[in-house]
C-alpha positions as CSV (number, residue, x, y, z in Angstrom):
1,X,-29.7,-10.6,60.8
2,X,-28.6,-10.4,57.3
3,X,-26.5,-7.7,56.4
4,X,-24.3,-7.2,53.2
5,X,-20.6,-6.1,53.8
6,X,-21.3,-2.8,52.4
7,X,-23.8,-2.3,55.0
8,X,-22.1,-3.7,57.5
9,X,-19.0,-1.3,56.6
10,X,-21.4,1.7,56.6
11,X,-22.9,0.8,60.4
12,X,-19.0,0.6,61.1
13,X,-18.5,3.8,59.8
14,X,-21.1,5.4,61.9
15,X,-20.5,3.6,65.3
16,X,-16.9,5.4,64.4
17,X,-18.4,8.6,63.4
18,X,-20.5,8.6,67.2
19,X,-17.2,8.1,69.1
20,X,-14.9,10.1,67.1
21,X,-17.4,13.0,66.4
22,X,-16.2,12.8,62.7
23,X,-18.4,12.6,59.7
24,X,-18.0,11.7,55.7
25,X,-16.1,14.9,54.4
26,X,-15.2,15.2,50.6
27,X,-12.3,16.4,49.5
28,X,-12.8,19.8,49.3
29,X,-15.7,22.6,49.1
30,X,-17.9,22.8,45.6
31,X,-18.9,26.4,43.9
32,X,-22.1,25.5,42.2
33,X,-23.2,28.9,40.0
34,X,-26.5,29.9,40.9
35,X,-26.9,30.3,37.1
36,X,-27.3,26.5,37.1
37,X,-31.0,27.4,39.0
38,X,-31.7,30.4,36.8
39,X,-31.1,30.2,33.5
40,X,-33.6,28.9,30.6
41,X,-31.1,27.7,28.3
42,X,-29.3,25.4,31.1
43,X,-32.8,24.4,32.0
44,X,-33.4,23.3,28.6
45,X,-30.1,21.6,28.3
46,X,-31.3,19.8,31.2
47,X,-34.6,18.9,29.5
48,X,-33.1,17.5,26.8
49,X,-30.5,15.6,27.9
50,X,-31.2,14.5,31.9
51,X,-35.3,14.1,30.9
52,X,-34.9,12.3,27.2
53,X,-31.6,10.3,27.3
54,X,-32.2,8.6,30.4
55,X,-34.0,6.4,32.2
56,X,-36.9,7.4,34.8
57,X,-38.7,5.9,37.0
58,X,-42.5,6.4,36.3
59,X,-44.3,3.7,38.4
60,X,-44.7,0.3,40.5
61,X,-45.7,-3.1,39.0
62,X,-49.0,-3.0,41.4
63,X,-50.7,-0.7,38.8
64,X,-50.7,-2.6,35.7
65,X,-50.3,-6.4,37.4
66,X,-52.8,-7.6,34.5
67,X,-52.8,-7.5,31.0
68,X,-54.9,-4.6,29.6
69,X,-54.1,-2.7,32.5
70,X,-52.6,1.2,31.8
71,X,-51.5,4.0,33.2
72,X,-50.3,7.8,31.5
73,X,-47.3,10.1,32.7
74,X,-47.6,13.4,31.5
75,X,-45.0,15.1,33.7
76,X,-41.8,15.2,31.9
77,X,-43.1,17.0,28.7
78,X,-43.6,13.8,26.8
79,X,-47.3,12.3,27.0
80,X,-46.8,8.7,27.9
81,X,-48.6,6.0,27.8
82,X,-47.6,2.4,29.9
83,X,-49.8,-1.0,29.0
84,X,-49.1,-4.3,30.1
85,X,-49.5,-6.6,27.1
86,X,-51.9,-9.5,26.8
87,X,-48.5,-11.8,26.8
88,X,-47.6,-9.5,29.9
89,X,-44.6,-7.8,28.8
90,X,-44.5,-3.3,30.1
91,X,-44.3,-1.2,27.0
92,X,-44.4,2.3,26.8
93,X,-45.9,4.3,24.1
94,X,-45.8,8.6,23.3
95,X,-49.3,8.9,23.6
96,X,-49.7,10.6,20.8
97,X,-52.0,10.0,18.1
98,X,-50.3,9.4,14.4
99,X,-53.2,10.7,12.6
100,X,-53.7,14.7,14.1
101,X,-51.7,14.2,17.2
102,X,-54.6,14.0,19.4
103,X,-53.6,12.5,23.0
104,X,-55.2,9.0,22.7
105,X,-55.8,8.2,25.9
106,X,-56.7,10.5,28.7
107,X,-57.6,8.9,31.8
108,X,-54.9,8.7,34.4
109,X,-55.5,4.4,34.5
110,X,-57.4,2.1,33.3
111,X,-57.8,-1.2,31.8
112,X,-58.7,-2.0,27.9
113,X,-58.2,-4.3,25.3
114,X,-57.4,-1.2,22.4
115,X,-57.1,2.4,22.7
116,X,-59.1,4.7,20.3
117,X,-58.2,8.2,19.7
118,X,-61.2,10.8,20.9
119,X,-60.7,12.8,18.0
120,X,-61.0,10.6,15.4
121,X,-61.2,7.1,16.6
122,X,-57.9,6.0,15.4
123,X,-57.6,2.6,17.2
124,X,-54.2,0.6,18.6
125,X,-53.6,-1.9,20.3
126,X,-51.7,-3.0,23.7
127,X,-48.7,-3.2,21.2
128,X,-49.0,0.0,19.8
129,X,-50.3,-1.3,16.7
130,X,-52.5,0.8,14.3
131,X,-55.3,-1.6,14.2
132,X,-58.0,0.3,12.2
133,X,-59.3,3.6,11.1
134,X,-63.1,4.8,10.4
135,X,-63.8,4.8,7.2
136,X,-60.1,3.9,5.4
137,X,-60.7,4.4,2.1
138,X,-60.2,7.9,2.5
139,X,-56.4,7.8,3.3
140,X,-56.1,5.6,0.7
141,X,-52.9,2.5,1.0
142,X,-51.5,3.6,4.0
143,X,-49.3,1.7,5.6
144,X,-50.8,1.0,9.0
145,X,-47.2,-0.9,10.2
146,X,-45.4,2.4,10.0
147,X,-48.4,4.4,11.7
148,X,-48.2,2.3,14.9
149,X,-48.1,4.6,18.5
150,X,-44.2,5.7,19.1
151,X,-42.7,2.9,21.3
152,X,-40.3,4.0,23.8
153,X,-37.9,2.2,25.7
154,X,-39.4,0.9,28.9
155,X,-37.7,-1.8,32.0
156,X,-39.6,-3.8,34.3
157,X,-37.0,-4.3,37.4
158,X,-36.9,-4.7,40.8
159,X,-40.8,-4.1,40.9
160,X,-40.3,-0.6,39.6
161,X,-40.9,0.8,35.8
162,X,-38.7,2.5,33.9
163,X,-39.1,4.5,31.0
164,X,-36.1,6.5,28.6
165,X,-38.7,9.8,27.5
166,X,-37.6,9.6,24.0
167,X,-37.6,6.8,21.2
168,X,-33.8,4.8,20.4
169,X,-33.3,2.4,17.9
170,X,-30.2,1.0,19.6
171,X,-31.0,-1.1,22.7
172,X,-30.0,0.5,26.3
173,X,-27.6,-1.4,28.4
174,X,-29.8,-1.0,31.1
175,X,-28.9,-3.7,33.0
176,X,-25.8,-2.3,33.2
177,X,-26.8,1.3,34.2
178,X,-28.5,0.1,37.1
179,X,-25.7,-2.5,38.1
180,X,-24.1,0.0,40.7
181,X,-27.4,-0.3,42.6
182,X,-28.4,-3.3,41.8
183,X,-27.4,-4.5,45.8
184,X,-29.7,-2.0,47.2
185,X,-32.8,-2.6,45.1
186,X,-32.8,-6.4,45.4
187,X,-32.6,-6.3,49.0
188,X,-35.9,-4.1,49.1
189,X,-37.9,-6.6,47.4
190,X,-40.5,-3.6,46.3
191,X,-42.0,-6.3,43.7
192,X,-43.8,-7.7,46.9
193,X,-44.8,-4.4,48.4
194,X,-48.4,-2.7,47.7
195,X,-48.7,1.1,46.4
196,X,-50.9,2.4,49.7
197,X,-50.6,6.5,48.3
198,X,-49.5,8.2,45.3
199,X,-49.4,11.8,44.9
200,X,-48.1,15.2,43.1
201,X,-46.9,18.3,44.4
202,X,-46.7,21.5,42.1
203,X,-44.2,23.5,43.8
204,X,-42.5,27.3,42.7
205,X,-39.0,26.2,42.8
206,X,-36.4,25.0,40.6
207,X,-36.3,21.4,40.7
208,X,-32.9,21.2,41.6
209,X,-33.4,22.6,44.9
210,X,-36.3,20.1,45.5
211,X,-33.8,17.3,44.9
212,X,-30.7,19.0,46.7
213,X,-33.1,18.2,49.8
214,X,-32.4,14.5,49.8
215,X,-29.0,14.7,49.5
216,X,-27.5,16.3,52.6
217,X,-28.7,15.8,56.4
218,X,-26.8,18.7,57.2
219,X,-29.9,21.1,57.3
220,X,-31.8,18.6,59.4
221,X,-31.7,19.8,62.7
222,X,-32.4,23.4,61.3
223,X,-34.7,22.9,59.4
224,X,-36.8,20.2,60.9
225,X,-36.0,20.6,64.5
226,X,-39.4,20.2,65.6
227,X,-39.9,16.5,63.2
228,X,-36.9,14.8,61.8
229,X,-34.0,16.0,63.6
230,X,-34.9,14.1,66.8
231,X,-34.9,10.5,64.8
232,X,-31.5,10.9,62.9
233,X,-28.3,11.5,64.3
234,X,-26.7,14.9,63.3
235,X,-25.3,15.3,60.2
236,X,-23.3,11.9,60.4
237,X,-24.8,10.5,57.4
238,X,-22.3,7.7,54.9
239,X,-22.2,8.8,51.2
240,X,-21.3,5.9,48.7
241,X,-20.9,6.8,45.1
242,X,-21.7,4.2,42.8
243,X,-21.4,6.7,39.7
244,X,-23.8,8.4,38.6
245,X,-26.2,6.9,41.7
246,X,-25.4,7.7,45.0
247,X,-26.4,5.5,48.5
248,X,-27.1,7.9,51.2
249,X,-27.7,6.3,54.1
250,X,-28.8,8.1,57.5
251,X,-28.3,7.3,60.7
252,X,-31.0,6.5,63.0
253,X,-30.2,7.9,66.8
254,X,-30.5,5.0,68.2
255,X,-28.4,3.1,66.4
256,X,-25.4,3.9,69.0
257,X,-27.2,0.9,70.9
258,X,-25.6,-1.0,68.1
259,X,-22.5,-0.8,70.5
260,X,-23.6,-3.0,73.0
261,X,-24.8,-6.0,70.6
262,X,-22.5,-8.4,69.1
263,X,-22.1,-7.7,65.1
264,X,-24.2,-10.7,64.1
265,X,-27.2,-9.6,65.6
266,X,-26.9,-6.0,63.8
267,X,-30.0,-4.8,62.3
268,X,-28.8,-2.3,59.4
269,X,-32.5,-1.4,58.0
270,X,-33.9,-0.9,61.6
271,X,-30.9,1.9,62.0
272,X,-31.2,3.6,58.6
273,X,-33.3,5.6,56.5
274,X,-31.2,4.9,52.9
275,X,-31.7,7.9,50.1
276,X,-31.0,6.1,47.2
277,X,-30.5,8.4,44.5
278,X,-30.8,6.9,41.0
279,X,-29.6,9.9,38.5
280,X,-31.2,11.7,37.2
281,X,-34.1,12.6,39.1
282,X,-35.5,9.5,41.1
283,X,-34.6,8.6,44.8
284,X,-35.8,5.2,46.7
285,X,-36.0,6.0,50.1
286,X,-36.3,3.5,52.6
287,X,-37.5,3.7,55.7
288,X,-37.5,1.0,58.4
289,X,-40.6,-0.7,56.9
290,X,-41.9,0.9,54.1
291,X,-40.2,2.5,51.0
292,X,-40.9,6.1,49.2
293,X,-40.2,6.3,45.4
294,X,-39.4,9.8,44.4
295,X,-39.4,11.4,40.7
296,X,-38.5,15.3,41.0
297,X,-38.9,16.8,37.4
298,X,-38.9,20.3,36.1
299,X,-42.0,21.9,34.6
300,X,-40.4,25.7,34.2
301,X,-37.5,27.9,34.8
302,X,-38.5,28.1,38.3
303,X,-41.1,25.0,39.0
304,X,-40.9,21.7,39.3
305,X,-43.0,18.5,39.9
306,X,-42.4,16.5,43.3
307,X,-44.4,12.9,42.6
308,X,-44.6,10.2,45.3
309,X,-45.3,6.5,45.3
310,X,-45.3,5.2,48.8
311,X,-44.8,1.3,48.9
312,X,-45.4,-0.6,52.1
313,X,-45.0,-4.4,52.5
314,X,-49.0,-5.5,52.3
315,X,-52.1,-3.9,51.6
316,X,-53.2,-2.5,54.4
317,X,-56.4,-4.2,55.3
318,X,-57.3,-3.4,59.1
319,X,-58.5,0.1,59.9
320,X,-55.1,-0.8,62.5
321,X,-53.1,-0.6,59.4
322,X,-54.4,2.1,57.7
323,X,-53.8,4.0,61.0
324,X,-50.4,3.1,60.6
325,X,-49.6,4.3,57.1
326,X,-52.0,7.1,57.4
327,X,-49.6,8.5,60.5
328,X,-46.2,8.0,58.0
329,X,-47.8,9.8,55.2
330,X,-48.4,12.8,57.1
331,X,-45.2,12.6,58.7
332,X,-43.5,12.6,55.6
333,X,-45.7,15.2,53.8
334,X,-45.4,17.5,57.2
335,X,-41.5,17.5,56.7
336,X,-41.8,17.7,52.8
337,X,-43.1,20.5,53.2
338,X,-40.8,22.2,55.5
339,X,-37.9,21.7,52.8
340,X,-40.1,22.9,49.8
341,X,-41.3,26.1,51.9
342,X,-38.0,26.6,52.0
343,X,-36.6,26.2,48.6
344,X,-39.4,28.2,47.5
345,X,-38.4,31.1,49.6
346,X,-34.4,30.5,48.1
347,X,-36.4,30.2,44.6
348,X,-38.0,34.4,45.6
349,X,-34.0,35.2,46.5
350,X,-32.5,34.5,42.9
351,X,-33.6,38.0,41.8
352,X,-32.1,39.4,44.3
353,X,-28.4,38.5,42.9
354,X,-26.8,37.9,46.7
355,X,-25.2,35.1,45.4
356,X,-23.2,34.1,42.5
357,X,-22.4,30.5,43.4
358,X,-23.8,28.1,46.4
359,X,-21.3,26.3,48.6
360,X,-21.8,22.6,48.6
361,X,-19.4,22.1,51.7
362,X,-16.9,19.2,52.4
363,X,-20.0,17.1,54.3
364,X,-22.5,18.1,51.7
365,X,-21.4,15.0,49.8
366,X,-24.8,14.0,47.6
367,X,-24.5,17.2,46.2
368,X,-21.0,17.3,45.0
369,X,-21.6,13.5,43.8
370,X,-25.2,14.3,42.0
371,X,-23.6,17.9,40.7
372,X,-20.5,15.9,38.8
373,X,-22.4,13.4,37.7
374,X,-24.7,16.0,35.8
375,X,-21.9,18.0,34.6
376,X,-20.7,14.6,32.9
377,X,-23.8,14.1,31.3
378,X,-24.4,17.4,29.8
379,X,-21.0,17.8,28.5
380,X,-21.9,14.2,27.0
381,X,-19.5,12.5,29.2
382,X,-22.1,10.4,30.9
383,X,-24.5,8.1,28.4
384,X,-26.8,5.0,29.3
């Protein structure tokens, strides 16, 4: 089998963890203030800074693989609109009209040649260009170059598509930002894989509880005793911080059989499920064979978005296959929504006042990492 060293340090790690009884503990116990969750102006902090100035995941290659092809992304507060050109580069567009503002395209996907505003029938093209106008004598030498769509910074890597929610003139070192995880994501090979479901979840809770879900196991054998807990050992996950992304990967239980084989024939992605949390908002999480692509973004004070691409290695073509992935989907969905019932319920409990912090304890490691990392960003500390 071909594992890297990091992988093969982190099945270490746990084989020591199972005989030992020990897990990853941080240095000491984080106070997170509840306000963090509550308050408006944080949230629009947040907004502005986690949702505009950095990179997000907002799809897979599979949905625009030819030229002409499109897809919008509404989510993050800034109307988007992703094309694959005609010389088959991704760009990324506000989909915003530069006439009256109209959205210019409405449908969720598609494939065309221009895009014409509803309103009135402004048209651009796959690069964003102002092609025409009806009737142009009426706005008399405009300047079409300068009324183009609003590019935005968009990546194609790793089979994934990224977009930075608000327009730069400098060039992003993006490359560079997504270095620390670079290992991980080349090893997935998700440019191969097929998008078998996508899907959104409106949920009534902040979306920092959604995401807090992904990065601890501690709560698993509470609150998924009857699903997960039984796969994963408990609470003996490895955290590795590759600032401001964090690897989280999770034991399988069997993976103490690991023991008994000699370390070239260890298996490290038939023993994990990795949580790969790419700041701000996205996590890849891969299971044994097939990969989940997470985006968690707020919509309100208390409400968030939870979207889903899940990626598995071939279109499933037999009713055998479909069986298959139909079974994971509502696996995952079913356990989903065991965490978002209850972060909804801690969501009803903020008015209540209990609690002035949360305690992010010593084992809790994701969300000490994720919380510093944000911290850093906000107080400008942390740029892409």
């Amino acid at each position: 089998m071909t594992n890297s060293a990091a992988e093969l340090n982190i099945i270490k790690t746990v084989l020591g963890y199972t005989e030992s009884g020990n897990t990853h503990m941080e240095p000491g116990v984080m106070l997170n203030p509840v306000s963090h969750y509550t308050d408006p102006l944080r949230l629009q902090q947040e907004i502005d800074t986690l949702f505009r100035n950095f990179p997000i995941i907002v799809g897979h290659v599979g949905q625009i693989t030819e030229p002409g092809q499109f897809f919008t992304h509404n989510d993050t507060g800034v109307p988007m609109l992703i094309t694959r050109t005609q010389t088959g580069e991704v760009n990324a567009f506000i989909n915003v009209c530069r006439h009256r503002g109209a959205r210019v395209v409405n449908e969720p996907c598609g494939k065309a040649n221009t895009f014409s505003c509803p309103y009135h029938n402004w048209t651009y093209g796959l690069d964003g260009a102002l092609r025409g106008m009806p009737q142009p004598v009426g706005f008399g030498d405009l300047d079409k170059s300068a009324h183009g769509l609003v590019q935005l910074p968009a990546y194609e890597q790793d089979g994934l598509i990224w977009v930075r929610p608000s327009p730069s003139e400098e060039d992003i070192d993006f490359q560079s930002w997504l270095a620390p995880m670079a290992e991980q994501l080349n090893a997935l090979k998700l440019e191969t894989h097929s998008v078998y479901r996508e899907w959104s979840i409106h949920r009534d809770m902040n979306w920092r509880l959604a995401l807090e879900g992904f990065q601890e196991s501690y709560h698993f054998c509470s609150a998924h005793k009857n699903t997960a807990c039984s796969s994963y050992l408990d609470n003996q996950s490895v955290f590795v911080s590759h600032y401001p992304h964090v690897r989280h990967a999770v034991p399988l239980a069997h993976i103490t059989q690991l023991k008994d084989q000699e370390e070239k024939d260890w298996d490290y992605r038939a023993n994990f499920m990795d949580q790969n949390y790419l700041f701000p908002c996205n996590f890849i999480q891969a299971m044994t064979d097939h990969v989940y692509v997470h985006t968690i973004i707020p919509t309100g004070p208390g409400t968030c978005v939870f979207k889903c691409l899940m990626l598995i290695p071939e279109p499933a073509k037999t009713d055998k296959a479909k069986k298959y992935w139909e079974a994971n989907y509502n696996v995952v969905r079913t356990v989903f929504d065991e965490d978002f019932v209850i972060g909804e319920g801690i969501q009803q409990g903020f008015s209540t006042g209990v609690n002035t912090n949360f305690t992010f304890g010593r084992y809790e490691a994701g969300l000490q990492l994720g919380q510093k990392a944000m911290d850093d960003a906000l107080a400008g500390h942390l740029v892409v």
